[in-house]
Each structure stands twice: as C-alpha cells, then as structure tokens.
C-alpha positions in Angstrom: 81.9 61.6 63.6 85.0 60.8 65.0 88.1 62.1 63.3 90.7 60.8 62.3 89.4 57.5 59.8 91.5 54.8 60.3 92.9 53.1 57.5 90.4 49.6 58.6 87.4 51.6 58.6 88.4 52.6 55.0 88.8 49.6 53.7 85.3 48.4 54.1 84.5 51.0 51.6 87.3 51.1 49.3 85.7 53.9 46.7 83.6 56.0 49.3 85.4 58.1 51.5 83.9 59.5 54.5 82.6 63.0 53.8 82.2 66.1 56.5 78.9 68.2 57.0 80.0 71.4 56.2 79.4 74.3 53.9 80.4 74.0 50.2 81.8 77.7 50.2 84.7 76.4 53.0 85.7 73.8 50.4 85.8 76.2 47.7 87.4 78.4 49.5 90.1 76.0 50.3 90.5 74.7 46.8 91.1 78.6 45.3 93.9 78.9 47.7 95.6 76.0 47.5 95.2 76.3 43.6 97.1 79.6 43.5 99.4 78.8 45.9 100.7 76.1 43.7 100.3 78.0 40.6 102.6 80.4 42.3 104.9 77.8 44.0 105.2 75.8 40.5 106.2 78.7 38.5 108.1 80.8 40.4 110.0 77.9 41.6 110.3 76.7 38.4 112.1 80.0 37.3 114.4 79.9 40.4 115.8 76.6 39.1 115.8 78.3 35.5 118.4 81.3 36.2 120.6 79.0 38.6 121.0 77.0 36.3 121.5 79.0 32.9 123.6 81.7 34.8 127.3 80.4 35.6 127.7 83.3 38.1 125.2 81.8 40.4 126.3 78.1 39.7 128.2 77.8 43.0 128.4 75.0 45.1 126.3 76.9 47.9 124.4 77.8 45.3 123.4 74.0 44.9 121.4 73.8 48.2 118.8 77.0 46.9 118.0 74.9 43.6 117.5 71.7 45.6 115.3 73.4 48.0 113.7 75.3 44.7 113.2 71.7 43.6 111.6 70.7 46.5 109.2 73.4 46.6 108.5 72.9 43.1 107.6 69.2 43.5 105.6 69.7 46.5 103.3 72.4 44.6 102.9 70.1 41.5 102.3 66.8 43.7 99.9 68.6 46.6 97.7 71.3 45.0 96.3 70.3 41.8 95.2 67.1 43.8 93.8 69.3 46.7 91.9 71.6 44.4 90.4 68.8 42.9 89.2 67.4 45.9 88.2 70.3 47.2 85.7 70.9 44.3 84.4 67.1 44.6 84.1 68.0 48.5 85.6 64.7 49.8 88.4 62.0 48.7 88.0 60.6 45.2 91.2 58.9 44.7 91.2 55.8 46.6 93.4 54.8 49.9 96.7 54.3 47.5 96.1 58.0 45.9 95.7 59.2 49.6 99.2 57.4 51.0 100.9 58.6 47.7 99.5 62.2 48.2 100.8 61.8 51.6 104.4 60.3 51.7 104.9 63.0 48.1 103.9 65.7 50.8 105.8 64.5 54.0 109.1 63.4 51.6 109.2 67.2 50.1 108.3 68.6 53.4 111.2 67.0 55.3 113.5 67.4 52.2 112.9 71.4 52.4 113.6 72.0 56.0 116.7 69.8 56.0 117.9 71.4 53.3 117.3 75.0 54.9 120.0 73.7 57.7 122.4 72.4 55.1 122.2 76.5 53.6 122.4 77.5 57.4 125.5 75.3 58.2 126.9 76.5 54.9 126.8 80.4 55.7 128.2 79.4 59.7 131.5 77.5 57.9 131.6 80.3 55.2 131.0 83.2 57.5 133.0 81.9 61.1 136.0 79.6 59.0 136.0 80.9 55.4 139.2 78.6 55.1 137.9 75.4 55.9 134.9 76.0 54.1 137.2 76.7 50.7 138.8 73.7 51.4 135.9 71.2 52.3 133.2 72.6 49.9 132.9 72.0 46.2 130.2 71.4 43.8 130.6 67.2 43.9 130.7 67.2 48.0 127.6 69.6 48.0 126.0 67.1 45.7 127.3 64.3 48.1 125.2 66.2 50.6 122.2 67.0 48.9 122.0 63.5 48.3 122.5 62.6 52.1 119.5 65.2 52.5 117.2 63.4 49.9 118.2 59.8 51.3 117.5 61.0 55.3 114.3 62.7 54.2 113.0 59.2 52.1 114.0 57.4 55.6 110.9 59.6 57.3 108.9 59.0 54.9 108.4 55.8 54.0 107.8 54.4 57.8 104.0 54.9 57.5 104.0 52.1 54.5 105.2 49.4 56.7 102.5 49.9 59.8 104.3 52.3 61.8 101.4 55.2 61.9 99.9 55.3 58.6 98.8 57.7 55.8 95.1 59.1 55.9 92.7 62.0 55.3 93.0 64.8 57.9 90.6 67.8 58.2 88.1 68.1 56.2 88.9 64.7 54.5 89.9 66.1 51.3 93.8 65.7 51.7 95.7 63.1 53.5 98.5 63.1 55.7 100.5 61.1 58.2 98.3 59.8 61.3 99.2 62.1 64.4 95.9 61.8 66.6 95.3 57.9 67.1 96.5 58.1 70.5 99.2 54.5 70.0 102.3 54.2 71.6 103.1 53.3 67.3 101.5 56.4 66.4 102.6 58.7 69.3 106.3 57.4 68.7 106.6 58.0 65.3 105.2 61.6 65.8 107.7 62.4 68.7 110.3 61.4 66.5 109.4 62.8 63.3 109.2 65.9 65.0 112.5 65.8 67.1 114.7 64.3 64.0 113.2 66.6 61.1 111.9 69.9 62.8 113.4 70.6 66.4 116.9 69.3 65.8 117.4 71.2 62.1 115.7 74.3 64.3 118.2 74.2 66.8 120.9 73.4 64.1 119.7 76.9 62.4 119.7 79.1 65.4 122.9 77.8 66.5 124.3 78.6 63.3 122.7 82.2 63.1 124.4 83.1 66.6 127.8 82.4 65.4 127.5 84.3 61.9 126.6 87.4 64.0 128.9 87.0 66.4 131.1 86.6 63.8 130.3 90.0 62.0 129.8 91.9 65.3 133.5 90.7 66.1 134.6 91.6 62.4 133.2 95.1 62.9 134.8 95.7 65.5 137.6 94.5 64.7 138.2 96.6 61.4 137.5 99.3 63.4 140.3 98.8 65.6 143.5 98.0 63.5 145.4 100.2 61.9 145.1 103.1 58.8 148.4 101.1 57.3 146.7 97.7 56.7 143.3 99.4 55.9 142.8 98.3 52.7 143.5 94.4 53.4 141.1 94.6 56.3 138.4 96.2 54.2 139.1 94.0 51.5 138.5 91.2 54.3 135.1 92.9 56.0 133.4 93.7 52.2 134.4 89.8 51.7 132.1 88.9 54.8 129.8 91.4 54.2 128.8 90.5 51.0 128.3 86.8 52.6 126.2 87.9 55.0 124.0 89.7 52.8 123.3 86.1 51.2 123.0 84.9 55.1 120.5 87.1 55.6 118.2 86.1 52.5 118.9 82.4 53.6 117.6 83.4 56.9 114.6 85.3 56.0 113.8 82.0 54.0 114.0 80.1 56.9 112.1 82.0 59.1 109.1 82.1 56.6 109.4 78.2 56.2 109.4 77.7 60.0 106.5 80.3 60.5 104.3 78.4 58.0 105.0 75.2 59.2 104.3 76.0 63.3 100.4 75.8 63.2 100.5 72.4 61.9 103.3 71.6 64.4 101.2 72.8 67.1 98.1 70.8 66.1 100.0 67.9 65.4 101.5 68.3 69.4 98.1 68.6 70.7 97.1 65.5 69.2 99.8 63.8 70.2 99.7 65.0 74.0 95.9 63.5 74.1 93.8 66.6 73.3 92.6 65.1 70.1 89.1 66.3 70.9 89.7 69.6 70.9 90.8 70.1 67.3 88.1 70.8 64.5 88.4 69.6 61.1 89.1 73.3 60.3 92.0 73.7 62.9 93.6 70.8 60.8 92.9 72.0 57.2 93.8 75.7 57.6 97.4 75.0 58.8 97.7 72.1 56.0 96.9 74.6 54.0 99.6 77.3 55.2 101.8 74.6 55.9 102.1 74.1 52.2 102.3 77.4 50.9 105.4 77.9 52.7 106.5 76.4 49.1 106.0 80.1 47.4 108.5 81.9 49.7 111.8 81.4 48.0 111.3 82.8 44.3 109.4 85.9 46.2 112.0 86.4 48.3 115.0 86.0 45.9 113.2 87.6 43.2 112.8 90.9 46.1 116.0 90.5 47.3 118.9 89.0 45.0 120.2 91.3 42.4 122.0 88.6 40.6 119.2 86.5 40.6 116.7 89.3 39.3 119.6 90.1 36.6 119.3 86.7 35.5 115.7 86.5 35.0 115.6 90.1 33.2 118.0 88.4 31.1 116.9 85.0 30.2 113.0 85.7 30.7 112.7 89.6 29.6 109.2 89.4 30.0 109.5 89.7 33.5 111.9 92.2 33.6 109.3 95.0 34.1 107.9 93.1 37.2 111.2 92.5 38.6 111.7 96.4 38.0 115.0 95.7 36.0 115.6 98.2 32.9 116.9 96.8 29.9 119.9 99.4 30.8 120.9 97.6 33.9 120.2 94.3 32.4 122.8 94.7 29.7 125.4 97.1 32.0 125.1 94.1 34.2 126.0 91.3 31.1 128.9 94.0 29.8 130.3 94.1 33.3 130.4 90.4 33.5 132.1 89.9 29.7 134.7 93.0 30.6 135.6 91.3 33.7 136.4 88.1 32.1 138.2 89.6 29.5 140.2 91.7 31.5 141.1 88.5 33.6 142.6 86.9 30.5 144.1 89.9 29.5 145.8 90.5 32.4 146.4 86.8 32.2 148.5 87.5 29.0 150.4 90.3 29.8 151.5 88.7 33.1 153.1 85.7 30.7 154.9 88.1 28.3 156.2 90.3 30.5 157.8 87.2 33.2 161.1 87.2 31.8 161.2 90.9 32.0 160.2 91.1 35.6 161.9 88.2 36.7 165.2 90.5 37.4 163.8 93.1 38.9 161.7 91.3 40.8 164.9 89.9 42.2 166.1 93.1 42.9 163.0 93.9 44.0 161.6 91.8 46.5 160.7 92.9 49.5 158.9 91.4 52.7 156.9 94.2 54.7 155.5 92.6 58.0 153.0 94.0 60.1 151.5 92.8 63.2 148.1 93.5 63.6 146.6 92.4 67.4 142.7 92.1 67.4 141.5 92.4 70.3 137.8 90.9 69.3 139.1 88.1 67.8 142.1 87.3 69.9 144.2 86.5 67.9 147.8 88.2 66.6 147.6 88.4 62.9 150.2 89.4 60.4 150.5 90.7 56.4 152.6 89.9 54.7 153.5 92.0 51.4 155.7 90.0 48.7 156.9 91.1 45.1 157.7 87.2 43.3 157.2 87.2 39.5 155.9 90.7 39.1 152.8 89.6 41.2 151.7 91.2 44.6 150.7 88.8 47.2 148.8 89.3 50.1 147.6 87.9 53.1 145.9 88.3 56.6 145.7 85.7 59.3 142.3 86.5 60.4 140.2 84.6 62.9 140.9 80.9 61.9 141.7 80.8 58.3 144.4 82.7 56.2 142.8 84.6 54.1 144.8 85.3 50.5 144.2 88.0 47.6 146.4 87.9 44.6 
C-alpha cells in the first residue's frame, strides 16, 4: 500500500479507514505509551498551572509564558492521547475524516503554540539578563498577556491552512493518528511544509540560540566584571551579580525545557524533511509513528523539570497539594519555614513601611544636615563602560545606584 491516504481516496469510504498489516502487540504497544504519556502530561501539567496560579510569589509576568506553555502542554495531552490510545486498541481510525482533521489541527495548533512560546521565555531571559532596565520598563503582566495572545493568534494562523486546501489533514503511520500531509510530493504540499518548518521551528530555534549566546555572554562579562572593581563598592556589585545570578538560574531551567522540547520534536522534523525532499519511499509506517509518538511526549517535560528543579515551585505544591510533598522530597519543616519566611518578610516591609512615616519629621533635619553624595567611579573593563554610585541620605532613606552595562540599576 501506498502511504500517505489522500483525503479523495477516503472519501469513497467515509466510515472505513484504511488499516496496516502489522502485528497487534506494536499497536498495543503504542497505545500504553501514549496513554501514560498523557496521563503524565495532563496531570503534572495540570499541577504546574495549579501553584502558578494559587502562589502570588510565582505570579509574575515572566511567570505568564511557563503557565501558557503548561496550558499548551496540558491541552495537547488531553486532545492527542486518549484519542490515540483508543485507536490504537481498535488498530486503525474509527473517528471519521472530521475526527481525523480535528485530532490534527488540536495537535499542530498546541504544537506550534508551545515552541513559540519557548522563544517568547527565551527572549524574556535575553532582555532580563542583557538590559534588565528596559525589560522593567517594557514588561508587565497585561503586555505579556498582549503577547501570549500574539503567540496563540500566529500559531491558529499555521494551523488552520490545511482546512482550506493548502496540504491537508490525514492519517500518518500506522493510520491510527492523523496529522498534516508532508509526503504528497505537490508544489501545495511541499510549500506549506517548507514554510511551516522555516516560520514555526527554524526561525524560533535560531531566535533561542541567539538569545542563549547573549545571556552567557552576559554573565561571563558580569563575572568578570565583579571580579575586577573595587573592595569599596563590593557590596553594590554583589548585590548586582546575585540579582543576575538568581536570573540565570531561571534561564537555565528555561533552557533545559527547551532543549528537551526541541530534542523530542527532531525525529519527526527529520521525517517530515525526508518526505519533503522526495524520499517518501524510504520511510516505514513505524519511522512515522515512533517520532509522533516522542514528538508528543515532549508535553511531560515541564512539570518534571520544574518540579526537579524550582524550589519555589516545589514549595508551592508541598503547600497547596501536601500529598505530594513526600515525592517532591519537601518536609513539612521546610514547607512552613518557607510560608513563615514569606509572611515575616511582608510584615517587616509594612513595618518598616511605618516607622519610616513616623519617624519623617524627625529625620527630615538631620537629614538636611546630613546629606552627603559619595561618588565613585568604577571602569569595567568587560563591559566598557564607566559606571558610577552614587550614595545619598534624603528623608532618612539610603539610595543607591550602579550604572551597569545598559540600564541603571537602583536598590532602595
């Protein structure tokens, strides 16, 4: 038989998909994968939406690309794998040529929507780590939003193309999932697939790797920079490199995400580019299910990796779902040290907050008498660049600041 079906030869027989010879273990194989890769993908996903949301220490607006990518994830296990299990156990198609372009365009719209919002958290930690002010200034929770629905609206744009005749959506593999057409060798077919490829996978790549060169560039510069200056504006320049190291700590779980999403997605990138360069022929209905099948379980990565790797996000699931909390290997100890540390902070804020306002008038004088403007100039060499700090008494407060890189960087 030749593969792929066209969506013609379907139509003669509307309610009996074509069917492959092979063994029924593969299929049941298949199916018991798939099913607890979305089990996993569902719930932990699920869970990573949970504590973002409930915690209002990790509702920031980066924050806002990981839950629409956990959101992503979590409909693409819900839409693709109790379908494909079923399928796999019925050993063909049973849901029509309207299921199979649903099933599709679900897949191919959360697909897209994923990797594009991976570069959205890439670009993010490039303007946070390499121009901290401008990325102050620029972000905030309704412009990420403003974004995120940029992402959803250019990913819906991909997607919808095979409903109007340009390529199509059909059964791949061992005709028990569907996807968009990439081996009927068409100028229309062949276009779309270049495209698709170019606009949603090499472009957003090169987006990501651009942006990882900077960030460590960035901190290698940083590094060296504290290095450099001198013992009497230590503590503002260590003040400055914690700042960027604790960003790049989240960098780094952003790009270990990343790098799992693009690692499960290149097998079926490379079968889709053989088909498309003519080689059609060579590909077995295996060599397209297996990587359809990884392709989709790049949909587990995130809660695994943020439930190995972020602390915050591990306090708030030991907190909100204690169940969990002996898998996550958080005691109860560090789960309510962590909630204590959170409520003294705050309390201490307002405190301070207080004292600050009843104690004005008294410091007003002094601080009159008082204030002083200690400037030092700092030359990095890494950066160069001249900074200076600046050191002012004004109200009883002590203001700081450090011209570093591109942005001034303030502490009050």
């Amino acid at each position: 038989q030749d593969l792929p079906f066209s969506l013609k030869q379907l139509q003669d027989v509307p309610h009996a998909f074509p069917t492959l010879d092979v063994p029924d273990h593969a299929h049941y194989t298949i199916g018991t994968v798939i099913l607890v890769v979305g089990i996993t993908g569902t719930l932990g996903n699920f869970l990573v939406i949970y504590a973002f949301c409930r915690s209002r220490s990790l509702r920031t607006p980066a924050n806002m690309f990981i839950i629409n990518l956990a959101i992503s994830d979590f409909l693409m296990s819900i839409t693709q794998a109790p379908i494909f299990f079923t399928t796999s156990l019925h050993k063909r198609w049973i849901f029509g040529k309207k299921g199979c372009e649903l099933y599709a365009f679900c897949g191919a719209l959360f697909g897209i929507t994923s990797m594009i919002t991976l570069m959205a958290i890439a670009l993010d930690r490039y303007f946070v780590i390499t121009r901290p002010l401008a990325s102050i200034v620029v972000m905030s929770k309704k412009k990420a939003l403003i974004i995120l629905l940029g992402v959803w609206l250019y990913s819906l744009a991909w997607s919808l193309p095979p409903f109007f005749g340009w390529s199509a959506y059909v059964p791949e593999g061992l005709l028990t999932s569907c996807s968009w057409d990439y081996v009927t060798f068409t100028p229309s077919v062949r276009a779309y697939t270049m495209l698709l490829f170019c606009f949603v996978f090499f472009i957003p790549l090169i987006a990501i790797i651009y942006s990882y060169v900077f960030i460590f560039k960035a901190i290698k510069n940083t590094n060296e920079a504290v290095q450099n200056i001198g013992s009497d504006a230590n503590k503002v320049s260590q003040r400055q490199y914690q700042r960027m190291k604790n960003e790049w700590k989240m960098a780094k779980i952003a790009l270990i995400v990343i790098l799992l999403y693009v690692i499960s997605w290149a097998p079926y990138s490379v079968v889709a580019l053989v088909a498309f360069a003519g080689y059609s022929h060579l590909l077995t209905p295996f060599m397209n299910t297996v990587p359809a099948v990884i392709a989709k379980a790049s949909a587990i990565h995130n809660p695994i990796i943020y439930a190995i790797t972020h602390p915050k996000y591990r306090m708030a699931i030991a907190k909100y779902v204690p169940c969990l909390r002996p898998l996550l290997r958080v005691s109860r100890k560090d789960s309510k040290s962590s909630s204590r540390y959170l409520s003294t902070r705050r309390s201490t804020i307002t405190s301070q907050s207080e004292i600050s306002g009843l104690q004005k008038g008294k410091r007003w004088q002094s601080s009159l008498s008082d204030s002083e403007s200690v400037r030092k100039t700092l030359y990095i060499s890494s950066f160069k660049v001249v900074g200076r700090v600046d050191e002012k008494m004004h109200y009883g407060v002590r203001y700081r600041g450090s011209l570093v890189g591109r942005g001034l960087i303030v502490w009050g």
